[in-house]
NUZANU-953784 format. One record per residue (C-alpha): residue number from 1; residue in one letter; x, y, z. Coordinates in Angstrom, 2 decimals. Layout:
N
+-----+-----+---------+---------+---------+
:   n : res :       x :       y :       z :
+-----+-----+---------+---------+---------+
: NUM :   A :       X :       Y :       Z :
...
+-----+-----+---------+---------+---------+
//
This chain:
204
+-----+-----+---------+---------+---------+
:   n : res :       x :       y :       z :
+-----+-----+---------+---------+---------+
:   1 :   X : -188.31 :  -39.55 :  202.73 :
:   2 :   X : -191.34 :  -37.11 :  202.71 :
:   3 :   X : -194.00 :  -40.18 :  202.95 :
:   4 :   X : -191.50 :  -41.76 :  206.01 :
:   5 :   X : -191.78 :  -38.34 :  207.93 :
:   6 :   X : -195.87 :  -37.94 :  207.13 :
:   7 :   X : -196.29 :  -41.27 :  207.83 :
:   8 :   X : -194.31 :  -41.12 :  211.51 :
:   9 :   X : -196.51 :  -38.01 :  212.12 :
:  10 :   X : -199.72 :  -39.53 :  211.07 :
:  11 :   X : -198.96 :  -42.05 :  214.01 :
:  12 :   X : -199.60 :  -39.44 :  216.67 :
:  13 :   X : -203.41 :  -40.23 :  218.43 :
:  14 :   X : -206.00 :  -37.91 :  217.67 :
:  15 :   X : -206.32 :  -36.62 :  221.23 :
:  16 :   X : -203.22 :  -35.26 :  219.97 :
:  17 :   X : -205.03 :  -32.41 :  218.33 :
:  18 :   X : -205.71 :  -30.60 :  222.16 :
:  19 :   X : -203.90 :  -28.61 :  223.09 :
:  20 :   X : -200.88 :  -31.41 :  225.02 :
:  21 :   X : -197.54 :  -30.06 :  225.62 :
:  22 :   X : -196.53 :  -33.23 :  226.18 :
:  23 :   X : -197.43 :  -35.33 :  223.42 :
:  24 :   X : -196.96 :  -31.84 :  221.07 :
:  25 :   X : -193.30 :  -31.75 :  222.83 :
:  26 :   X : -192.97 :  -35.38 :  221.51 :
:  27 :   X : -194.60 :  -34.51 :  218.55 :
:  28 :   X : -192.24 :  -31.55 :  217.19 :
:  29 :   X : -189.22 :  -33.38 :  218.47 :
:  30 :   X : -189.58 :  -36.04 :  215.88 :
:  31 :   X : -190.72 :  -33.56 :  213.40 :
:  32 :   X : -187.14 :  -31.52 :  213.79 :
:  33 :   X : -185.46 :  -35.20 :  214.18 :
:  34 :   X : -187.06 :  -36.07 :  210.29 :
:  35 :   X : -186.49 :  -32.46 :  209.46 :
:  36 :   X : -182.44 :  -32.51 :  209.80 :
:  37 :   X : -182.16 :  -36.08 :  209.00 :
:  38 :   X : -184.88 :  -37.10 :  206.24 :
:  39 :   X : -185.12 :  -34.07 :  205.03 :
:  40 :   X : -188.93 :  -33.76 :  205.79 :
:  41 :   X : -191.13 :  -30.80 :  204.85 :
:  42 :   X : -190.58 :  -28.96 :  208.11 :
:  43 :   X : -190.60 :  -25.50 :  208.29 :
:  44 :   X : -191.03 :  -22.99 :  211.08 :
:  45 :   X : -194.16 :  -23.41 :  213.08 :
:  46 :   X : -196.17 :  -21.69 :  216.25 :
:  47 :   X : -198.39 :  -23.39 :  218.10 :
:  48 :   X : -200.16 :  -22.86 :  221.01 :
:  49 :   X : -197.24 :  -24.40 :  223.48 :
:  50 :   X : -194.62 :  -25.29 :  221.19 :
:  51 :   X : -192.83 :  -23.73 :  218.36 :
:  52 :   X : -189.98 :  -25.06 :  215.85 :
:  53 :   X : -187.73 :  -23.06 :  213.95 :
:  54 :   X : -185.43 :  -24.02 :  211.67 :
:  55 :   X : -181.84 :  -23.43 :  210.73 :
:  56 :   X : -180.17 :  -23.06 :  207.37 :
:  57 :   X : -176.41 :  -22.62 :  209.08 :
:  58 :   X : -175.36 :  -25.11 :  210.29 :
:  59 :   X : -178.59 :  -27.24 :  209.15 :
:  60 :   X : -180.51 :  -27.58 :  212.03 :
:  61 :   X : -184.47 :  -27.74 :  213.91 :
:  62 :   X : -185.22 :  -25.74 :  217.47 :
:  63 :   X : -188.27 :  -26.68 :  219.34 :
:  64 :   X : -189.16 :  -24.69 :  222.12 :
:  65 :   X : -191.45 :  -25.70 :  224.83 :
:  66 :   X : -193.08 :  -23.61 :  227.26 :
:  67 :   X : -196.13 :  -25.33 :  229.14 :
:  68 :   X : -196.06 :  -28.34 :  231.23 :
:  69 :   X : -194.29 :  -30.01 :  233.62 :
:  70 :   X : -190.04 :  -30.19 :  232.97 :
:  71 :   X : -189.42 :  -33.38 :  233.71 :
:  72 :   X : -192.60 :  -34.62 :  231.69 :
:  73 :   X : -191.30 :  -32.95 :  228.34 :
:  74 :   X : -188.03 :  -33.75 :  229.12 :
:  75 :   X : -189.18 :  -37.51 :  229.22 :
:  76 :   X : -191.20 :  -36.98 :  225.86 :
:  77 :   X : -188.45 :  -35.17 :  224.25 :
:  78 :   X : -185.61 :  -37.94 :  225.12 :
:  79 :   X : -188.25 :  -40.73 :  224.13 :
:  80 :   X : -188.54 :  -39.25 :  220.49 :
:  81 :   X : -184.96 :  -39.08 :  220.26 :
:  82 :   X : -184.07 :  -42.41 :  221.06 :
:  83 :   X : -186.62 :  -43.90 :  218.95 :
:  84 :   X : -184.72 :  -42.77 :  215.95 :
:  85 :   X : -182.64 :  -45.53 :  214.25 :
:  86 :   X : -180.02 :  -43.54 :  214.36 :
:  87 :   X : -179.24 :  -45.07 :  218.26 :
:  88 :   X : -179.24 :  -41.56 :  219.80 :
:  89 :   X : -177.47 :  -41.80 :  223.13 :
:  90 :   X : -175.84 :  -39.28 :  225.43 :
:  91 :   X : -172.31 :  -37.72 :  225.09 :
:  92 :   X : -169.79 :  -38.57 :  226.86 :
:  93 :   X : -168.90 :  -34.96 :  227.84 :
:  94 :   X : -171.56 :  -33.55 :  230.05 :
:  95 :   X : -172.69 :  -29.74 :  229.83 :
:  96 :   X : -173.17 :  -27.38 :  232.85 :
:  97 :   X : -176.52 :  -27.02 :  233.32 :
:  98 :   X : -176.28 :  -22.95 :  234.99 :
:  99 :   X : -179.11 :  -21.23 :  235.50 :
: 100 :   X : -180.99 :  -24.64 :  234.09 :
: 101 :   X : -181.81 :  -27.51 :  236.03 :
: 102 :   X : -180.23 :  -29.58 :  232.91 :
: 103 :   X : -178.28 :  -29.99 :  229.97 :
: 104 :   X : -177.24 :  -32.62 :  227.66 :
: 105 :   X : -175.89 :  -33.53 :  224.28 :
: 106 :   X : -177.65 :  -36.51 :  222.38 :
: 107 :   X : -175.27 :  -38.09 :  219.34 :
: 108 :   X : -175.49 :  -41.04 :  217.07 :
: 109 :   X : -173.60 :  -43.75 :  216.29 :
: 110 :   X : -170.79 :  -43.07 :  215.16 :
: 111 :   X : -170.88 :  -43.25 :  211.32 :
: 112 :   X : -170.64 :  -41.47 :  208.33 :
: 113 :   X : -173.25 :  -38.57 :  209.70 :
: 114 :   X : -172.74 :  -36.22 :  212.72 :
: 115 :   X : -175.91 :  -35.84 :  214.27 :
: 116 :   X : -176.96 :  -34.24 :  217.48 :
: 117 :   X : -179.55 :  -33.03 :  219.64 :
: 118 :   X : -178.98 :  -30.50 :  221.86 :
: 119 :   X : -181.21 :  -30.46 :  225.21 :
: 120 :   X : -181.97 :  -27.70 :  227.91 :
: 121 :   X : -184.61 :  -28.56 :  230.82 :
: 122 :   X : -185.57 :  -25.42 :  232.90 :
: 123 :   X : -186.69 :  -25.86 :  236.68 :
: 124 :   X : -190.13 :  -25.42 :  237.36 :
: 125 :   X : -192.06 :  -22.11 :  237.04 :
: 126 :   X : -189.10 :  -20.70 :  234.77 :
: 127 :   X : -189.32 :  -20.02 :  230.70 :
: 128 :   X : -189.19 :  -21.25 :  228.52 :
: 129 :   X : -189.62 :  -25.11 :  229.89 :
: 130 :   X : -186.84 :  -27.06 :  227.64 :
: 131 :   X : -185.77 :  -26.71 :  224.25 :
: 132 :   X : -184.04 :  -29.05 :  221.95 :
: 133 :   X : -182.20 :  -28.22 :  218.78 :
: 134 :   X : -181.29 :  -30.90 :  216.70 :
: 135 :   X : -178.39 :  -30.43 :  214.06 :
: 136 :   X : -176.02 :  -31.98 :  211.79 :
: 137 :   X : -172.17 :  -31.29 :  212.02 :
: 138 :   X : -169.36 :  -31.75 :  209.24 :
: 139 :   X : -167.76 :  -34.31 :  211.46 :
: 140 :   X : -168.13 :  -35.66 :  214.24 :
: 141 :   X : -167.61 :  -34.27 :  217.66 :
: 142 :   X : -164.99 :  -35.96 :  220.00 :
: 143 :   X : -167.18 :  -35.12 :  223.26 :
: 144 :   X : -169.34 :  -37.65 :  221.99 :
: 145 :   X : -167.40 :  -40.55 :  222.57 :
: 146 :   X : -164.93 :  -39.00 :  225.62 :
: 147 :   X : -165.29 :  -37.05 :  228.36 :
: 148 :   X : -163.32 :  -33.88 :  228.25 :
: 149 :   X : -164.66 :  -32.63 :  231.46 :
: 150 :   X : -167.98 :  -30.44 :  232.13 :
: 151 :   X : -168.04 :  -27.98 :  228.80 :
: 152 :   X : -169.77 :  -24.46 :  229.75 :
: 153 :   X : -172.82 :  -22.83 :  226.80 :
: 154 :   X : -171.37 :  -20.15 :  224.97 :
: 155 :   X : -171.35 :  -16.72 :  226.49 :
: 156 :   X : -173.81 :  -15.44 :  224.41 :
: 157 :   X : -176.93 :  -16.75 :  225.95 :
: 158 :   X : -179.23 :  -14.84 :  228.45 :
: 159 :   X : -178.55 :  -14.71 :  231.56 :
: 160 :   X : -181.81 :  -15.01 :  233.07 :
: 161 :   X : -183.54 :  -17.67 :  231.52 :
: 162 :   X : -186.97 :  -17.14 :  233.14 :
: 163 :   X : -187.32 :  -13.46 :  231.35 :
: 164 :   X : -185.45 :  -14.33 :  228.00 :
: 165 :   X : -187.59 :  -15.05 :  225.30 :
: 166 :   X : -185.09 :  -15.97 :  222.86 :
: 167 :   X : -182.86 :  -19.60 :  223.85 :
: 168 :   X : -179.45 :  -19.76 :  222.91 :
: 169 :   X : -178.17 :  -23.38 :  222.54 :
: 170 :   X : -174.62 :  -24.09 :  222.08 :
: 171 :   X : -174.65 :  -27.31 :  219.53 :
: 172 :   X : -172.28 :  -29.87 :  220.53 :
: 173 :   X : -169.91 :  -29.55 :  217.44 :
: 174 :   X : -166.18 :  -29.10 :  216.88 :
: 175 :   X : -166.33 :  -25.18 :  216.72 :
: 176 :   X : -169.55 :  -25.46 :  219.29 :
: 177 :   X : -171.05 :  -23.09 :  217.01 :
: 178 :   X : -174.64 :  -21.11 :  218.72 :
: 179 :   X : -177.87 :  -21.66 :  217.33 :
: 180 :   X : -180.39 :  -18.80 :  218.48 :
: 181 :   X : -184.36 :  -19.44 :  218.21 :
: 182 :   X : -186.35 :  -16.19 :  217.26 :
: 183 :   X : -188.80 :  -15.10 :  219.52 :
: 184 :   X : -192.29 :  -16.09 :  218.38 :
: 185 :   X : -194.79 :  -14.47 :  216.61 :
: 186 :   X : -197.05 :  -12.44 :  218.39 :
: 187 :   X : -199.81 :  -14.43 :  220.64 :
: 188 :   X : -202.69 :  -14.91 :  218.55 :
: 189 :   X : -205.55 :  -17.83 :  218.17 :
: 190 :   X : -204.31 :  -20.91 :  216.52 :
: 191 :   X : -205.42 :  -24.20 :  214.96 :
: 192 :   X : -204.29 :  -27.07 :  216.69 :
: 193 :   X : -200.09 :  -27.87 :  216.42 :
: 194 :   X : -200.13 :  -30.61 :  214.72 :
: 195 :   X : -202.05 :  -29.51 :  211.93 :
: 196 :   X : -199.87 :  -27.19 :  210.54 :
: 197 :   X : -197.33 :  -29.72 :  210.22 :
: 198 :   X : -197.76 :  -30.64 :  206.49 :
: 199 :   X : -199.71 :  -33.77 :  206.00 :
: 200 :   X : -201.74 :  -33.17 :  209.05 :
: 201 :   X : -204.45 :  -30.74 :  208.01 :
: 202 :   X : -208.07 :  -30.97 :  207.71 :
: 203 :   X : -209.04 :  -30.95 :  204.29 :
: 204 :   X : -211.48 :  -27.78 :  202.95 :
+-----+-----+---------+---------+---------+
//
């Protein structure tokens, strides 16, 4: 599983290695999607525009994004997903988006996994831009496969998006447990992303 995760990341173009929130959006998305599912080499990272965290409880990968356009990383975050084999596709129960411009749960066939990937686009101007926190359930949520009526995020969020630094995401399981993202490491100058994912370094 290692070499399949390396080997999806090694697919990325070099002009990659900029500094792209798009393509770095893209980029950690599948990283977190090979993290919870393949079991990849992932661990916490801070780039420039994009950090992942991971989760030990439930099992889970948070990227947070906080340059570009929303509807651009939105678009690069949804095409990583899908491109799993996996199917991804969205719930049947739809979130409120409150003081986001949009939320949505992602889940997989149904089958002996419970795999989702929990989306929040902000509107333009406000922080951070969109995370996504993908995670694996005991079983399988029923709001993926009927609609139960618009589900509210937990409580426990911030209120005010646009001066929180921490995201709260409410993970579409049973219990719809809350999966908080630390706030990141102080600012300081970085190599590119995508090299301190392992596999893509430069060697010394």
């Amino acid at each position: 599983m290692r070499t399949l995760a390396l080997a999806l990341l090694l697919t990325i173009p070099a002009a990659a290695a900029h500094a792209d929130p798009v393509q770095e959006a893209r980029s950690a998305t599948a990283a977190c999607l090979a993290a919870v599912i393949d079991n990849a080499p992932v661990e916490d990272i801070d780039g420039d525009d994009v950090t992942i965290r991971r989760g030990r409880d439930p099992v889970s990968c948070t990227v947070r994004v906080s340059a570009g356009e929303p509807v651009q990383i939105q678009d690069a975050v949804q095409s990583a997903i899908k491109r799993r084999a996996e199917l991804f596709v969205p719930a049947k129960t739809k979130w409120q988006a409150g003081d986001w411009a949009f939320r949505e749960t992602f889940c997989n066939i149904p089958g002996r996994r419970a795999l989702s990937a929990f989306v929040s686009t902000n509107r333009p101007g406000y922080q951070p831009v969109l995370t996504v926190t993908v995670f694996e359930a005991a079983k399988r949520d029923e709001r993926c496969d009927r609609d139960l009526g618009v589900q509210q995020v937990a409580a426990a969020e911030p209120p005010a998006p646009a001066a929180a630094p921490v995201e709260t995401a409410a993970a579409a399981s049973t219990a719809a447990p809350v999966i908080e993202l630390p706030p990141p490491a102080a600012k300081k100058k970085k190599q590119s992303f995508l090299r301190r994912i392992p596999g893509l370094g430069r060697p010394d």
